[in-house]
C-alpha positions in Angstrom: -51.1 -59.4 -5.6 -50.1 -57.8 -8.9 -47.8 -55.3 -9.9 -50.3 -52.6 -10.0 -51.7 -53.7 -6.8 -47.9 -53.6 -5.3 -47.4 -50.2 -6.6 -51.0 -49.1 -5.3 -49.9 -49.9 -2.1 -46.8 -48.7 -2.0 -48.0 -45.0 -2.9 -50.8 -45.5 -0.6 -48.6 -46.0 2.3 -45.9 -43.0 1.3 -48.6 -40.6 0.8 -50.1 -41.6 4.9 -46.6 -41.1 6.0 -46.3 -38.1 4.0 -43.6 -39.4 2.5 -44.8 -38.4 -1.4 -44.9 -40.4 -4.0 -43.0 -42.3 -6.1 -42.8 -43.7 -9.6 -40.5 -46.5 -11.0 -38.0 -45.4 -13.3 -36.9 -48.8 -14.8 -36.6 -52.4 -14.6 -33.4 -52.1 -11.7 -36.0 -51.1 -9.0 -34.2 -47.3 -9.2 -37.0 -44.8 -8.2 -37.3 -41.0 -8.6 -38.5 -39.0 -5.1 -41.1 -36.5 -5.5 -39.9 -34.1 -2.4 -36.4 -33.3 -1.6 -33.7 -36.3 -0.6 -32.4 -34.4 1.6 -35.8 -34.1 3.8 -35.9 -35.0 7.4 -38.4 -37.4 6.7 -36.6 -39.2 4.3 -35.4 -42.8 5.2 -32.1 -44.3 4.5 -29.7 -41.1 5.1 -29.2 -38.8 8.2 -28.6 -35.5 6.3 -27.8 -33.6 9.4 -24.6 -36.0 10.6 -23.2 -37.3 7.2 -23.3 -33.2 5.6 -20.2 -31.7 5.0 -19.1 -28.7 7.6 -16.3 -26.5 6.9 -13.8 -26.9 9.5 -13.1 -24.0 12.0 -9.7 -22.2 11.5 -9.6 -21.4 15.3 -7.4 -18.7 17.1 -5.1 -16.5 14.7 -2.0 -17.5 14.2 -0.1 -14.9 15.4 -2.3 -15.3 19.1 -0.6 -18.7 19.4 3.1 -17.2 18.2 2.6 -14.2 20.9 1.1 -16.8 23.7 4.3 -18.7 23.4 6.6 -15.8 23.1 5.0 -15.1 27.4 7.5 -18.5 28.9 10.6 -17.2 27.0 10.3 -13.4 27.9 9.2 -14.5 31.6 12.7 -16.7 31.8 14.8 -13.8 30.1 13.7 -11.5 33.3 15.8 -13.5 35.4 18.8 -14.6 32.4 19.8 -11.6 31.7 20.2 -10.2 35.1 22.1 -13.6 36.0 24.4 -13.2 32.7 25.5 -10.1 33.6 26.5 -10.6 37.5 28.2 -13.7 35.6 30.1 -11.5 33.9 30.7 -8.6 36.4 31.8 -11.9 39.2 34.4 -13.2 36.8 32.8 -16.0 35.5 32.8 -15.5 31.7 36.4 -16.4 30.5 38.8 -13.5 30.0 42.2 -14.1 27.9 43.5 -10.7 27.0 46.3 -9.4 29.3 44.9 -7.6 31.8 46.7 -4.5 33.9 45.7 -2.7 37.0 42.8 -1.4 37.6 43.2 2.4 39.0 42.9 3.3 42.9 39.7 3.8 44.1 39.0 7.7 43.7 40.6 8.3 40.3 39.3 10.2 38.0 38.9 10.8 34.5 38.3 14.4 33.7 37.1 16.5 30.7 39.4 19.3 30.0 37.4 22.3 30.2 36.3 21.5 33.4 38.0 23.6 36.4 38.9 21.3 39.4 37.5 24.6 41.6 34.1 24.7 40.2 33.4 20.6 41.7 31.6 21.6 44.8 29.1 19.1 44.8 30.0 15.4 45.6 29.4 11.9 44.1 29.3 9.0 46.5 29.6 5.7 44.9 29.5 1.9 46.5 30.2 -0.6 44.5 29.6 -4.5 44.7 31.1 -7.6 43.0 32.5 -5.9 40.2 35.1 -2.8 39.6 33.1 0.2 38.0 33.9 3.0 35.9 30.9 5.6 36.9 30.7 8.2 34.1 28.7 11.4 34.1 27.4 12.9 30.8 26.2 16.3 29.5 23.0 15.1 28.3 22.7 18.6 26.1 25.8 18.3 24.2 26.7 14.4 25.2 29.8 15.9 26.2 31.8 13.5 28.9 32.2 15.7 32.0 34.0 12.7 34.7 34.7 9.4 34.8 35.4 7.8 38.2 36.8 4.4 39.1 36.2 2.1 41.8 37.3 -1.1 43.3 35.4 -3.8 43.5 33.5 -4.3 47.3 34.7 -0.7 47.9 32.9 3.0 48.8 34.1 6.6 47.9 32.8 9.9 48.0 34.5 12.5 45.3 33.8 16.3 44.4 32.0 17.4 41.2 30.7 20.2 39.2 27.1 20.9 39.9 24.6 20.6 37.2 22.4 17.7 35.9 23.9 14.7 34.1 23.6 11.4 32.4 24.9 8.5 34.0 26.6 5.8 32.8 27.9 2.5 34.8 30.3 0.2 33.4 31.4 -2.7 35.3 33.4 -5.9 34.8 36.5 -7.7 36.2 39.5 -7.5 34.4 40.7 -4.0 33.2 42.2 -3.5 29.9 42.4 0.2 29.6 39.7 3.0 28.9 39.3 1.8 25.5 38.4 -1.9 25.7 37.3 -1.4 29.7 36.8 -4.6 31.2 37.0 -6.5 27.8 34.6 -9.5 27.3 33.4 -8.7 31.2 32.4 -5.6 30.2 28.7 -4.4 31.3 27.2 -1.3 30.4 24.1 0.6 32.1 22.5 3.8 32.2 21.1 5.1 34.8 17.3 6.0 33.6 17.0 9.0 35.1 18.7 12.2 35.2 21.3 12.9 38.1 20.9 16.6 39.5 24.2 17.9 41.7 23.5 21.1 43.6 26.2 22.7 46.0 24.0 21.9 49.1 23.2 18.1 47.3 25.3 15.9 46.4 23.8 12.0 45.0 25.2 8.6 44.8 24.2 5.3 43.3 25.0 1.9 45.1 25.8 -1.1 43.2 24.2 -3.9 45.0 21.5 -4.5 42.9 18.0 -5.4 45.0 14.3 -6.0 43.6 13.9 -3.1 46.1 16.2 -1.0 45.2 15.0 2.8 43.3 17.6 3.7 41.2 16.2 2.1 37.4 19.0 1.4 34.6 18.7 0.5 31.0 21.1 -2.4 29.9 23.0 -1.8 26.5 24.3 -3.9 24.5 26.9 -1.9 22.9 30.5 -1.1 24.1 30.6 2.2 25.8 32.7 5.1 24.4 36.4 4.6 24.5 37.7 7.5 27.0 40.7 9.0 25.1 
């Protein structure tokens, strides 16, 4: 067979496979294609597996951040609440000189306020801690009373009606109405608003409990010196 006969045949049997044809280029045996190389019927190279494919960039970033933000805020529900009983039990090491904390019942009283206008009361229990229970003007943030009580204790005192802002400040050692209870020192407000009526008294008890009603807000700032 001859060259033209080997080339005759060669088209021949592209154009029954439709295939196209093809002519030699040069001497190397290099050929030019007639339809597009990258056709499915082309031989020799699987277009659709070797193409390029840009890769997928996948979830936003800040979707994986926030998704593994969910373990540490989940464990912080029960660290903080276990820092601060910590604290409040005695457990946090306190070096400053501590003095005596005041008889269960004192008080703490704003200056303007008559001692015969208290004819509602205030019952406090307390827990594991000694507590400075403070009431607040929430018009004027004016400090109205300031009661302290014992650790593991329970009183019941007279105060002015009206409707206040709580505060609850607990710790161990007491160093004063300044510095409180030093680093022991926890500080809560009660989230809502206390109402005192002369037929109603109200009362808040320290043992905390999932089941428990009376919501706080944590702070963590030191309260306001009493002066």
């Amino acid at each position: 067979m001859g060259i033209d006969d080997r080339d005759y045949m060669r088209d021949r049997y592209r154009k029954r496979r439709g295939l196209g044809g093809t002519r030699w280029n040069d001497k190397k045996g290099r050929s030019e294609h007639d339809g597009l190389w990258f056709s499915e019927k082309n031989q020799g190279f699987d277009y659709q597996k070797n193409r390029w494919r840009p890769k997928s960039s996948g979830a936003p970033r800040w979707r994986s951040a926030v998704a593994s933000l969910i373990p540490i805020l989940c464990l912080l529900t029960y660290v903080i609440p276990m820092w601060r009983d910590m604290k409040r039990s005695a457990w946090i090491p306190d070096t400053n000189v501590e003095i005596p904390f005041p008889e269960s019942g004192s008080v703490t009283v704003n200056r303007s306020i008559d001692p015969r206008s208290a004819t509602s009361s205030l019952k406090i229990v307390t827990d594991m801690g000694n507590a400075v229970i403070q009431l607040y003007d929430p018009a004027t943030d004016t400090h109205v009373i300031s009661v302290y009580v014992r650790r593991g204790d329970e009183v019941t005192i007279p105060v002015p009606p009206g409707t206040y802002r709580m505060q609850v400040i607990e710790g161990d050692k007491w160093h004063g109405p300044e510095k409180y209870f030093g680093s022991t020192t926890t500080f809560e407000t009660v989230s809502r608003k206390m109402t005192f009526s002369d037929e109603h008294g109200s009362g808040i008890d320290l043992h905390r409990s999932r089941a428990g009603n009376l919501h706080t807000r944590a702070h963590l700032s030191a309260p306001q010196p009493l002066k």
